[in-house]
C-alpha positions, 0 to 999 in steps of 0.5 A: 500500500506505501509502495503504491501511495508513492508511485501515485505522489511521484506521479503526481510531483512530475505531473504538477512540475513540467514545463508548460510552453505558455509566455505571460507577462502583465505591467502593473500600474502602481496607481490603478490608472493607465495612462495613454502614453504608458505602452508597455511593451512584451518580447518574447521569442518562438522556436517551434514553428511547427505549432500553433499559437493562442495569443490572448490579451491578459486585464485585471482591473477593480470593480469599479471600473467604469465601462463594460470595455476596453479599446487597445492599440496592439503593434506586433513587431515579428520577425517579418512585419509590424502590424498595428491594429485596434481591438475593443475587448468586451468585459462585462455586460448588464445581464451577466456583470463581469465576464472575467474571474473575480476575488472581491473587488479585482476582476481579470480577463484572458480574451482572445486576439482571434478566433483560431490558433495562428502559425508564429514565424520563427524569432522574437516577438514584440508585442505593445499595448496602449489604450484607446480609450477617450477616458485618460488616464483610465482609471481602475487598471490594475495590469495590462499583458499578454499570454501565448500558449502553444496549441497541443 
């Protein structure tokens, strides 16, 4: 019975301790508030260009934020090209409130930049965020990243 309970925790231990192929990074904004002019910038480098890749825009602000969306310019410097596009990110709606997960008053969004996995050139990737938004500085923002996960 002790053999077995160790072999399931060894199990276990290796299970809960690879290495997951996912980049996260967020910049915090000690003052809850952010800024137009604040960009901050994410770069990262893919190998594997055999994979597809989710790329997701990563939020976290306090309940009291004041709109049920975000605008955000997004410029993807990649190994072959910069793209720069504006994207709305919905957050909330009357029916359901805050579509993100929440602990008291911090909610946090992971949305998707698009609908389906894309290939990812080899070489590094900058990706900058700034918001887009008529309220400047935007109150209520905790952090703003990103996070790509490789499809498996």
């Amino acid at each position: 019975m002790n053999k077995v309970l160790f072999i399931l925790l060894l199990v276990n231990i290796l299970i809960c301790c690879q290495t997951i192929n996912i980049y996260e990074k967020t910049a915090y904004f000690p003052l809850h508030s952010w800024k137009s002019a604040e960009r901050p910038s994410f770069t990262f480098e893919i190998l594997d260009t055999t994979s597809l890749y989710n790329i997701f825009f990563v939020l976290r602000h306090e309940d009291a934020y004041n709109y049920n969306n975000i605008w955000v310019n997004l410029t993807v410097k990649g190994p072959t090209e910069v793209v720069t596009v504006r994207r709305e990110f919905i957050l909330g709606n009357n029916r359901q409130g805050w579509l993100g997960s929440g602990m008291d008053d911090i909610f946090e969004h992971r949305i998707s930049f698009s609908d389906k996995p894309a290939p990812l050139h080899k070489g590094k990737y900058t990706f900058t965020l700034q918001q887009d938004m008529r309220e400047d500085p935007l109150d209520h923002i905790l952090n703003a990243g990103i996070r790509v996960e490789k499809v498996k």
